[in-house]
C-alpha positions as CSV (number, residue, x, y, z in Angstrom):
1,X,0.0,0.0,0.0
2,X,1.3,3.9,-0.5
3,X,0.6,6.6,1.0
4,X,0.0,8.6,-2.0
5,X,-3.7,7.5,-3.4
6,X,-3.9,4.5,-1.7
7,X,-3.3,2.0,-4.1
8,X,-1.4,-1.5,-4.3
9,X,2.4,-0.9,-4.9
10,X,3.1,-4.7,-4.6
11,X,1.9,-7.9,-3.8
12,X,4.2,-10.9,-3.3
13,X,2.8,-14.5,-2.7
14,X,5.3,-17.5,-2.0
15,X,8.6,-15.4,-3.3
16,X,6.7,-14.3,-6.5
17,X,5.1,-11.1,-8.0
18,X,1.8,-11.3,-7.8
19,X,1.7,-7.7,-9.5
20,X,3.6,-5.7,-12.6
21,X,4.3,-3.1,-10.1
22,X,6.6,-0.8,-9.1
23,X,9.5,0.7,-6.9
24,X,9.0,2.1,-3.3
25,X,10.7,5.0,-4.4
26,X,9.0,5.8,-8.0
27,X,6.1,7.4,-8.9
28,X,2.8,5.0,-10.1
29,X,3.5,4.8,-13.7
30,X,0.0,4.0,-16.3
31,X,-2.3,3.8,-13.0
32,X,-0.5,0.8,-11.6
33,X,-2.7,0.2,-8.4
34,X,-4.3,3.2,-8.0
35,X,-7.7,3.8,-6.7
36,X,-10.4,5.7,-9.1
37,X,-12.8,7.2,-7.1
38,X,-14.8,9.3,-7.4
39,X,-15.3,8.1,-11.4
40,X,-13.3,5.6,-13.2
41,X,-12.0,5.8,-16.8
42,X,-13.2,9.1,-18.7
43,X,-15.3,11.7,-18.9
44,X,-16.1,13.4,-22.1
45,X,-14.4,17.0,-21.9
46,X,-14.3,17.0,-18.0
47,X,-18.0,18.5,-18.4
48,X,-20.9,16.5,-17.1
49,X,-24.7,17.9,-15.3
50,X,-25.7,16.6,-12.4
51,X,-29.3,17.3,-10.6
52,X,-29.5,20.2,-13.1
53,X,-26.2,21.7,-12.5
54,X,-23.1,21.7,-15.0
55,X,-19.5,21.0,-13.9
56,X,-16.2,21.3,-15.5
57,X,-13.2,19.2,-14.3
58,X,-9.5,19.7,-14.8
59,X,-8.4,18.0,-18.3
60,X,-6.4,15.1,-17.1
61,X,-6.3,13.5,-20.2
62,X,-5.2,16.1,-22.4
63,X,-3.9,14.7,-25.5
64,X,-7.7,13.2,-25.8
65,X,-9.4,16.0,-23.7
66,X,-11.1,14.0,-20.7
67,X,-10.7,13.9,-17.5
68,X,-9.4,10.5,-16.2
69,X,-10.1,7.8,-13.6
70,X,-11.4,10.5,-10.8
71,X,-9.9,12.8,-8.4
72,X,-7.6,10.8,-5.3
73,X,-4.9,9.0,-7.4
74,X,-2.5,11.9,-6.5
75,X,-4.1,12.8,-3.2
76,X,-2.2,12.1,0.2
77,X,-4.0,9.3,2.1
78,X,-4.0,8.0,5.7
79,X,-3.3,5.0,8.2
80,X,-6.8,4.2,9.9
81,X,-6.5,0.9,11.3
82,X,-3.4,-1.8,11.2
83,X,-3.4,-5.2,12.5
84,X,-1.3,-8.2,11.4
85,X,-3.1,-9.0,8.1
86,X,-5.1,-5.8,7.5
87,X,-4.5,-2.4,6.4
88,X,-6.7,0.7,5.9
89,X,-6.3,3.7,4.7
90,X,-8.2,6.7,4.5
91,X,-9.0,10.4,2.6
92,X,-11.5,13.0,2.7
93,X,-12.3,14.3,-0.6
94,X,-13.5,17.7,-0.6
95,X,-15.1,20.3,-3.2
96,X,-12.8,21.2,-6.2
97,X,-12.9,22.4,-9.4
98,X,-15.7,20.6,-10.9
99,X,-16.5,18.8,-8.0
100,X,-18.5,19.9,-5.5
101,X,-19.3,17.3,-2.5
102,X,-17.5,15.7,0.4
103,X,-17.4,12.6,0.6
104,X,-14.8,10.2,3.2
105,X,-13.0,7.7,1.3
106,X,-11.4,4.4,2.4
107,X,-9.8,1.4,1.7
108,X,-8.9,-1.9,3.8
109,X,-6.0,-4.7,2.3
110,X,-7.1,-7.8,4.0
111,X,-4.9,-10.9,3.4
112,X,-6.4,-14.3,4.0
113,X,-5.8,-17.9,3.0
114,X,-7.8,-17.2,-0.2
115,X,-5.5,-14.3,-1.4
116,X,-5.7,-10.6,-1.1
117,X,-9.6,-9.1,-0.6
118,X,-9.8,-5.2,-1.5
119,X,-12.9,-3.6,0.5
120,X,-13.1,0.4,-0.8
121,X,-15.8,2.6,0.9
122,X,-16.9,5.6,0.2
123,X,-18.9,7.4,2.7
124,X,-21.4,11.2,1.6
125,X,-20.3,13.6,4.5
126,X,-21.9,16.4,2.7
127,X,-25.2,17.7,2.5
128,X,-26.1,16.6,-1.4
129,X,-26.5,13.6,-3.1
130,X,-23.2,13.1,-4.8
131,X,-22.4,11.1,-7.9
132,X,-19.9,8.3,-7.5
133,X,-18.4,5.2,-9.0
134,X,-15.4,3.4,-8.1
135,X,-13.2,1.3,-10.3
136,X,-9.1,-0.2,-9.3
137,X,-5.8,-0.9,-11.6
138,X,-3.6,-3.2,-10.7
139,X,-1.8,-5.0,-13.4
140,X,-1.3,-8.9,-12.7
141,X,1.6,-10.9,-13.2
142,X,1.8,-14.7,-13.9
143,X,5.4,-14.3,-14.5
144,X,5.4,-13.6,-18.7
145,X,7.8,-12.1,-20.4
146,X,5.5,-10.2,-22.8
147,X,1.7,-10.4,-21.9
148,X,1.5,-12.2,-25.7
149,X,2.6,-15.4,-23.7
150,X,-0.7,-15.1,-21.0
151,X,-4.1,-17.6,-21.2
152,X,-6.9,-15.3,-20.4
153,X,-10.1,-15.9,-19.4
154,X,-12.8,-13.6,-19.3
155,X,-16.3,-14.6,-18.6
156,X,-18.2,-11.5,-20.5
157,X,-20.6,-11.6,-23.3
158,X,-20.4,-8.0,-24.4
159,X,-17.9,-4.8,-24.9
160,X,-17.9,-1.4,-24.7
161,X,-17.3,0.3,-28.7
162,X,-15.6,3.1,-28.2
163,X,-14.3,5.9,-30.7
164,X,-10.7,7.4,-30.9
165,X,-11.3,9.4,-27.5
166,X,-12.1,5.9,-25.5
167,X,-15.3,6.6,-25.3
168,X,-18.6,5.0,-25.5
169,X,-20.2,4.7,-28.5
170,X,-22.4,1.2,-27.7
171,X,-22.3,-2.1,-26.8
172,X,-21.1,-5.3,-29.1
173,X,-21.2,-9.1,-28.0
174,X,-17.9,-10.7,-28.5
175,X,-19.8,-13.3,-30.2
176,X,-17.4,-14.8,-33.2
177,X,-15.0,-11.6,-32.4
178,X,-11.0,-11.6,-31.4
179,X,-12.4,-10.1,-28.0
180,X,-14.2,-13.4,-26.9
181,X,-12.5,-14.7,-23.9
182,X,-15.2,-16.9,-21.8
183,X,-13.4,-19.8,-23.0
184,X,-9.7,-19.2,-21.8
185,X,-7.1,-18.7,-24.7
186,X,-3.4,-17.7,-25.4
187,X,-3.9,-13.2,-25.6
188,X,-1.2,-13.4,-28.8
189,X,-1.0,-9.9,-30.1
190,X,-4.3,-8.5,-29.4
191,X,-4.0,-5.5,-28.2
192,X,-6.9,-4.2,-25.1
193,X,-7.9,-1.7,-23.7
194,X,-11.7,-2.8,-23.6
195,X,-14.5,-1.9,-21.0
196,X,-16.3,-5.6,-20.6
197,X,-20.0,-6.3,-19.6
198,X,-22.8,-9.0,-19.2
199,X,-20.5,-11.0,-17.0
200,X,-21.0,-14.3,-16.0
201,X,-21.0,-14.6,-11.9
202,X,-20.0,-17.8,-10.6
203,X,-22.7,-19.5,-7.9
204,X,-21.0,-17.3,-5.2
205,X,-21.7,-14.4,-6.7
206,X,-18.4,-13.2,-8.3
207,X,-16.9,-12.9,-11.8
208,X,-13.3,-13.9,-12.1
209,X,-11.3,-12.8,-14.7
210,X,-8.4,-15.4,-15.1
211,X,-4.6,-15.4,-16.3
212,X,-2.2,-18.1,-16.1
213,X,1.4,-19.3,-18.0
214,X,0.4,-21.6,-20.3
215,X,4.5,-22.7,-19.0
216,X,4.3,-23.0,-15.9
217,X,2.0,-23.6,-12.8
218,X,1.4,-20.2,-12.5
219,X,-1.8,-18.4,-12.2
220,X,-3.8,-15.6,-11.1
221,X,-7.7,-14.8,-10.7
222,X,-9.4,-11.7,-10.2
223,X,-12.6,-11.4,-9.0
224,X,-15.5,-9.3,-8.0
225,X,-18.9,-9.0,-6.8
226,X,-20.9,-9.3,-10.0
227,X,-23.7,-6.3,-8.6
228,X,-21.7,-4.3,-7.3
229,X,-19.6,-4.7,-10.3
230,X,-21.0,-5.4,-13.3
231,X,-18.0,-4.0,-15.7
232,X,-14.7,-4.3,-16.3
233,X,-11.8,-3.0,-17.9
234,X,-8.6,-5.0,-19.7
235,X,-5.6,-3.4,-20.5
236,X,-2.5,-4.8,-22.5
237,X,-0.9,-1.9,-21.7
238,X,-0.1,-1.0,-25.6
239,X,0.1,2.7,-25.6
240,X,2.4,2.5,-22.8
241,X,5.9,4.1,-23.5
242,X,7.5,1.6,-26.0
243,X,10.0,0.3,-23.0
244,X,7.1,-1.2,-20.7
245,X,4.5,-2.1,-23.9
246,X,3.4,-5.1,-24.1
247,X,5.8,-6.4,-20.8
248,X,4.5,-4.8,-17.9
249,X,1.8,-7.5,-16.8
250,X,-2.2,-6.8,-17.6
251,X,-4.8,-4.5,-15.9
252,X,-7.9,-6.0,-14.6
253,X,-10.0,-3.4,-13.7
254,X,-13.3,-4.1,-11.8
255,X,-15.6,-0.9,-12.7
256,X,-19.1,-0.3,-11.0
257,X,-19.4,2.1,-14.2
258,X,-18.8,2.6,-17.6
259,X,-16.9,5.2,-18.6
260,X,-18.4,8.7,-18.8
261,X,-21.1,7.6,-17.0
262,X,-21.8,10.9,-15.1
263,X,-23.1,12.0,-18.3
264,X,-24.6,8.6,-19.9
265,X,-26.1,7.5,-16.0
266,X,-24.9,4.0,-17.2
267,X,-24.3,2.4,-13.6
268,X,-23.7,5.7,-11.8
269,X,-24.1,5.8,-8.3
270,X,-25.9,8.2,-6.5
271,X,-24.7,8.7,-2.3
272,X,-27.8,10.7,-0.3
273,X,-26.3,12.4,2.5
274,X,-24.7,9.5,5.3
275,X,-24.8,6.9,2.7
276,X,-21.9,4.7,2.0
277,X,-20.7,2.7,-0.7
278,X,-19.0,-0.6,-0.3
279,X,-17.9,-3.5,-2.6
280,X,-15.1,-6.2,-2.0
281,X,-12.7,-7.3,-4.8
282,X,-9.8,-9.1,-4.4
283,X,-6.9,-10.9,-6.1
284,X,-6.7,-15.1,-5.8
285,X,-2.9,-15.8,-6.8
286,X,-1.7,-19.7,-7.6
């Protein structure tokens, strides 16, 4: 865990990485770990209405002109309870430019026999409703040398089209496409960077997005309440810069939103005054 956004630096599970991630003394490089709250992925031009009001966020996307994966990933955030196997951390995220709610933010690491289990919260301290959605980035390792070399398996029926901006323009099964994954399979050199719905849930409830080394006895699972999440996002990690692309382990994003969803609605949440959000994830290694 960091102190700066929150997120998940590293994760280590019998003398192996568990996560692509990165340095204790480096910055987060293409959002590895990082918690997006209080919107994940884009919104189209930073502008968005909410209960009749318009609001106009900082550009933190410029080179497409969005405003990216919410407003804590650079925001300094707290110790609020330790014991031997769990970890939370906390931050209260005030008005801003285009923001204007408070809302307490948190996030426990809990490691159990199972694996690591990821519990964010997000509590409305204001006096509004609020809009919120949550998504997370870590990028999993199963030990590849290039993510070509990784079995994926991803139990969705439908994807997100999106246009040159990454953003929505409607919904495609993967039906007979290069982007069907419910039956595991070798990635090769498909590139993604692909927003994923209609997920299957397993009988406890969860989706779990699979990777393993088709080389070794390596594996990893990540998985997800399938209500509380019912998107995610995959990413190869092509347009990284060209000396991490296509090495630097794969993003499995679970999303309780599409992107630009506090213009579409598309799975946004709304928090009333004292209402809190909370959703479990976690990471199964093998």
């Amino acid at each position: 865990m960091v102190e700066v956004g929150g997120g998940l630096r590293t994760y280590d599970f019998r003398g192996r990485h568990v996560l692509a991630g990165y340095p204790p003394d480096a910055r987060s490089s293409a959002g590895r770990g990082q918690l997006l709250m209080p919107w994940p992925n884009r919104i189209r031009g930073g502008r968005y209405t909410f209960a009749g009001r318009g609001h106009t966020l900082a550009l933190t996307e410029p080179d497409r002109g969005n405003a990216v994966h919410g407003l804590v990933r650079w925001a300094i955030w707290s110790v609020l309870a330790q014991a031997e196997d769990t970890v939370t951390l906390g931050c209260r995220l005030r008005p801003q430019q285009g923001w204007e709610w408070s809302l307490d933010l948190s996030v426990s690491y809990s490691l159990t026999a199972a694996g690591l289990i990821v519990t964010p919260r997000a509590l409305n301290v204001g006096t509004g409703a609020a809009p919120f959605g949550f998504g997370a980035h870590p990028y999993l390792s199963v030990g590849e040398d290039r993510v070509d070399e990784v079995e994926l398996g991803i139990p969705a029926a439908s994807l997100l089209e999106v246009d040159d901006r990454l953003l929505p323009t409607g919904l495609a099964a993967v039906d007979g496409s290069d982007y069907d994954f419910r039956e595991p399979r070798v990635l090769g050199t498909l590139a993604l960077d692909t927003t994923f719905t209609d997920v299957d849930a397993d009988a406890d409830g969860r989706w779990r997005v699979t990777l393993a080394h088709p080389h070794s006895s390596r594996t990893v699972t990540v998985w997800a309440d399938a209500r509380a999440y019912p998107w995610l996002q995959v990413f190869t990690g092509d347009s990284l810069p060209m000396a991490a692309r296509r090495s630097s382990g794969i993003a499995v994003e679970p999303m309780t939103c599409p992107p630009d969803a506090f213009n579409s609605g598309d799975g946004l949440l709304v928090l009333e005054p004292g209402q809190e959000f909370a959703a479990p994830w976690g990471i199964t290694p093998g």
